[in-house]
Every structure is written in structure tokens, then in C-alpha cells.
N, C-alpha and C positions, 0 to 999 in steps of 0.2 A: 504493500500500500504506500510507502516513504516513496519507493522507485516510482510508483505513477505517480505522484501529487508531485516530488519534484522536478516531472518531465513534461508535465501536462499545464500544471497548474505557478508552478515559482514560488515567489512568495504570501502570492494573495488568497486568499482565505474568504469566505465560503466560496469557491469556483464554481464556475456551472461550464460543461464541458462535452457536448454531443460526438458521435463519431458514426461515419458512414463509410463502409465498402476501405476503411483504413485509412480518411481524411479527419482529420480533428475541426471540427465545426465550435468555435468560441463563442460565447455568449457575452457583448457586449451592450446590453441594454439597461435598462431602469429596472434594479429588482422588486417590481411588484407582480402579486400571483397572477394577473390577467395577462402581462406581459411575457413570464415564463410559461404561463399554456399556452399564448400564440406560436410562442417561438419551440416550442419543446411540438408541438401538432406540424409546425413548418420544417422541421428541419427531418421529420419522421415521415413525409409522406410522400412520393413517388420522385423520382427524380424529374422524369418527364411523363406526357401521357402519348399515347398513340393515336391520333387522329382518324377514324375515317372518311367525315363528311367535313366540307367546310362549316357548317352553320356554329360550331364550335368556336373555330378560329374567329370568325366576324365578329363573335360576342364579347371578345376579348377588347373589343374597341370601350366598350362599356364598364371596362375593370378599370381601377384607378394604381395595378401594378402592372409593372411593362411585360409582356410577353413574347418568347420567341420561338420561332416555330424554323426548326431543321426540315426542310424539305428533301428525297433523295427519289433516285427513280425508281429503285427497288429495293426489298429488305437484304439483298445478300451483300449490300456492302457496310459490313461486320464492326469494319475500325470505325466508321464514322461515328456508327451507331454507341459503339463504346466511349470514343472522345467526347460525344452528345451528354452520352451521360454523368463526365467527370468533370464538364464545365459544369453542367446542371445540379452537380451537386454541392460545387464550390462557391454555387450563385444562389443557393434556395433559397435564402432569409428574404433578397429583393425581389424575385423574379421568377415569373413561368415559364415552364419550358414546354415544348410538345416536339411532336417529330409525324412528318407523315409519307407517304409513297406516292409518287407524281403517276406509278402504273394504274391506279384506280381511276384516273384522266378526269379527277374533278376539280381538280389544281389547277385550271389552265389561267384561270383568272390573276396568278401570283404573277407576278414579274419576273423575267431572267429567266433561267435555265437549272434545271438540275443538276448538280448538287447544291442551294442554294441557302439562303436565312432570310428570317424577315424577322420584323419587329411591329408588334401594337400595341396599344393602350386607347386610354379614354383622351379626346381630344381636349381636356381641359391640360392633360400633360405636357401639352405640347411636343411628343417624344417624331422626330420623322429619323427614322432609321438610316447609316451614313448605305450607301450602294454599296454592297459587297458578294463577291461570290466564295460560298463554302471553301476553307483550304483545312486538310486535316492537320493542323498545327496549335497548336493549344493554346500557346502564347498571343498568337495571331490573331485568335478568336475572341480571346479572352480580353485583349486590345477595343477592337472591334465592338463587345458587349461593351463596355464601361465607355463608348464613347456614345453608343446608342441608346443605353440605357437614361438617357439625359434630353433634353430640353438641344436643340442647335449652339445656343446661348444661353448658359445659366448665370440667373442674378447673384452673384457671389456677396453670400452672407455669414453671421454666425449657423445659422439653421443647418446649413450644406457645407458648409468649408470645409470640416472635418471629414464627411462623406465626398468632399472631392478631393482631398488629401489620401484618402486608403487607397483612391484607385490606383495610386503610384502614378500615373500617367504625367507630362509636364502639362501644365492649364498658360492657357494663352490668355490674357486681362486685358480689358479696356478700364484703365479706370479715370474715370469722368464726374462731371456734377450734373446740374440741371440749368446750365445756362446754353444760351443759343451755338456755340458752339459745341458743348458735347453732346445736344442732342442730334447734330448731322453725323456728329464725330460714331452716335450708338448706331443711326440709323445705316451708317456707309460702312460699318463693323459688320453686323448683323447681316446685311446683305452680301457681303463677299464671304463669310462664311457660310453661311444657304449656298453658295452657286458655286463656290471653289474650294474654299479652306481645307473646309472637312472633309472633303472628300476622299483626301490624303490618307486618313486613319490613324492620324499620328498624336493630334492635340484634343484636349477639352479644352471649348471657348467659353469663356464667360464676361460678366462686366462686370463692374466696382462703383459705385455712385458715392461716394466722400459726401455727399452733399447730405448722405442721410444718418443718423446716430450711430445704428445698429453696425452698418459699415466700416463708419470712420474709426469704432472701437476695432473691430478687428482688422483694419489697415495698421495702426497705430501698435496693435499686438504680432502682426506678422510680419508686415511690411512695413515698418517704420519710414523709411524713406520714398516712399509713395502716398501716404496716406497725408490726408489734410488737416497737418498738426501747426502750422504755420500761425493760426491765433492762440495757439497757447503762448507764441510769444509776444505777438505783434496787437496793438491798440484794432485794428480795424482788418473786416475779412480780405483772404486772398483768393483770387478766381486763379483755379492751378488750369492747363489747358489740356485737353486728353491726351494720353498717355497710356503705351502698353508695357507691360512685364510679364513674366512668366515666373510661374511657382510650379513646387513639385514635395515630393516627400522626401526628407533625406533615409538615406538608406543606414546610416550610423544611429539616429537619433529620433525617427521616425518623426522629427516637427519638420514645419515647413522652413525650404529655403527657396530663396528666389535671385531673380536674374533683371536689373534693371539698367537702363542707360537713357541720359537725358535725348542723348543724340538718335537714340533710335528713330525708325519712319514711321510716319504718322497711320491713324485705321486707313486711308482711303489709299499708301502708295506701298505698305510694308509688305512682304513674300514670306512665305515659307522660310525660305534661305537668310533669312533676314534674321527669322526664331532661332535657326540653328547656330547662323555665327553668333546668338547674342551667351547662349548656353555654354557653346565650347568656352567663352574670354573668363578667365578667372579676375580679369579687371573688377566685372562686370557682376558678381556674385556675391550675394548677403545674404547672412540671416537673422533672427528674430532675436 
């Protein structure tokens, strides 16, 4: 009992600790009973489901958790179905999975080609799934879910920070206020990630509004040198002008660090290529 508690558990005390097919599944929620029977019922019930009809899938527009459906042409390809099932188990707590067979020919209405993925939710989600075709590669996919599993643009706050922090992924920021410039500056963001950004599969895009409380605290907590702390010193407000940076998870310390330069290009002229030289410059890197 000493060997599991101090391989599972550390040094924290009472643990709550699931396990599936040899994955340790962590419990990190609010310990109250309603919340360990959600999650204790989630983490114990199918990985994915098997589909036959569409009318299943469509309904999934009406859940307010995001769902992904593995589409293949036939059951005999074994590995897929396997890998299916060990993203889908290392995704339960957020996420539906399902899987279906394109030979039953009632699929035709999905987009693309089989071996394929899709993603639904309820349209208040805002979730539109980035284009991708099925590759058996775990990392890939896994990439792929945590950028889908989101909003094109999320409003980066205390709410989500933390949950855009586990993904490990680097997050691309706009951060802005609410004066006439930053709202062209969200709108011409926003738009070039819809049409191009994301398509890449490389970043979570979000934005930063300084302008708001909840915000400015966790600028001020993570990103100190972006966030709109400027009247803590100064008699009268400062209009900062929008601004992008990137954060990610450090892998030593698991808090955030990020990546800022004044010089960077603005929402409407900066590339891809642009995120990557700012990431590789150790100039260019802080943390909290």
C-alpha cells in the first residue's frame, strides 16, 4: 500500500485516483460528493460508442460537451480503432467520443474522406473543428483534439487559463482593450485565424482584454509585462495599443511562461513564422 500511495498519489493526502486499460486518470476537481459521482460515473463509462445511424451524431449539436466522432471505412482497421480508444480514454472527463463505419453508406453527408474526424457541440460553444484528416499518430491527434476542443478564439481569462495551460500547447494572445483601435485590432485577429491561422494545427488562439478586472489580475499574475499595470504607477490611464504574445506550460514547473517583444507584427500583418522566431529568441522569454 506505501509503494502505491507513493507512486500514484506523492505527498497529498486524501487522493482520488481512477485507472483505465493501465492509464492513471487524476482527479482534479472540487471535492464535493456531487462532483466525485460525476466524475467517478465519467471516467467509468465506455471509452467511445459505436454509431450506426446518424440521428445520434446530429444530437450531439444539442450537448453543451464537445464531441468526436472517428469515422473509418470498415471495422478491420484494428490500430485505428485501438488508438481511438486511448485518446478517448485520456480525454473522458471533457469529451465524447464515438466511432463509426463509412461501409453502412449513411455517412455521406460528413465531409472529406475516410479515415476521417469530426467535431460537434451545441452552437452556443462556439466549437468549429480545425480541417483535418485521420493520421494514426497519437501525439498528432491529441494536438489536433485540444485545439478543436475550443472556441477558434478563446477569451483568455481566470475561468480557462488554467485549462489552456494543461493543454501544453503554445497559445497565440491578442491582448487589447476596448478602445477603437483594439476592437479592429480583435476583429482582423479573429478573422485571419477563421481563414488561415488555425489551420496549421499548431496554436490555440485567444485574446486578452486588460480593459477588464478579471483579466488585468491574471495578466498582472502571468504576464506581468503585458498586462495593464501602468496606473499602478502613473496619476492618469494608459491606452497600451494591441499586442500579441505567446504562452505555454513550462515543462520544469508546470506554471506559465511566455514569449513577448515590443517589436513584434501587429494582428493584421504577423505569420506563423513570425510565432516561431519569437519562441526560438531566449531575448525574448519571461516568466511569472
Amino acid at each position: 500500500a506505501a509503494e502505491v500511495c507513493e507512486r500514484f498519489a506523492q505527498s497529498t493526502y486524501p487522493a482520488l485516483r481512477g485507472f483505465r486499460q493501465g492509464r492513471l486518470v487524476g482527479f482534479k476537481r472540487p471535492r464535493e460528493p456531487d462532483v466525485i459521482a460525476w466524475w467517478m460515473a465519467r471516467i467509468a463509462r465506455p471509452s467511445f460508442f459505436l454509431l450506426d445511424t446518424p440521428e445520434h451524431w446530429k444530437n450531439t449539436k444539442l450537448q453543451r460537451v464537445p464531441s468526436f466522432l472517428l469515422l473509418l471505412s470498415d471495422s478491420s482497421d484494428q490500430e485505428s480503432v485501438t488508438l481511438w480508444e486511448e485518446i478517448a480514454i485520456d480525454n473522458l472527463e471533457q469529451c465524447n467520443f464515438y466511432l463509426a463505419l463509412h461501409s453502412q453508406g449513411v455517412w455521406k453527408f460528413l465531409p472529406g474522406r475516410p479515415p476521417s474526424v469530426h467535431v460537434s457541440a451545441h452552437q452556443d460553444m462556439g466549437l468549429d473543428g480545425a480541417p483535418f484528416q485521420w493520421v494514426p499518430d497519437k501525439e498528432v491527434m491529441q494536438t489536433w483534439l485540444e485545439i478543436s476542443l475550443r472556441p477558434p478564439v478563446s477569451s483568455l481569462g481566470s475561468w480557462n487559463g488554467r485549462e489552456l495551460l494543461r493543454s501544453g500547447l503554445p497559445v497565440v494572445v491578442l491582448r487589447h482593450g476596448q478602445d477603437e483601435a483594439s476592437v479592429t485590432a480583435v476583429a482582423t485577429f479573429r478573422e485571419r485565424v477563421n481563414q488561415e491561422l488555425r489551420a496549421t494545427g499548431q496554436y490555440i488562439f485567444a485574446t486578452l482584454d486588460v480593459d477588464t478586472a478579471d483579466a488585468r489580475v491574471l495578466a498582472r499574475s502571468w504576464f506581468p509585462l503585458v498586462g495593464k499595470n501602468f496606473e499602478d504607477f502613473l496619476p492618469f490611464p494608459v491606452t497600451l495599443p494591441p499586442e500579441i504574445f505567446v504562452f505555454t506550460k513550462s515543462r520544469t514547473t508546470g506554471e506559465a511562461i511566455f514569449w513577448y517583444s515590443p517589436e513584434f507584427p501587429a494582428a493584421a500583418n504577423f505569420a506563423l513564422g513570425d510565432v516561431a522566431e519569437l519562441v526560438s529568441r531566449s531575448t525574448w522569454f519571461h516568466d511569472n
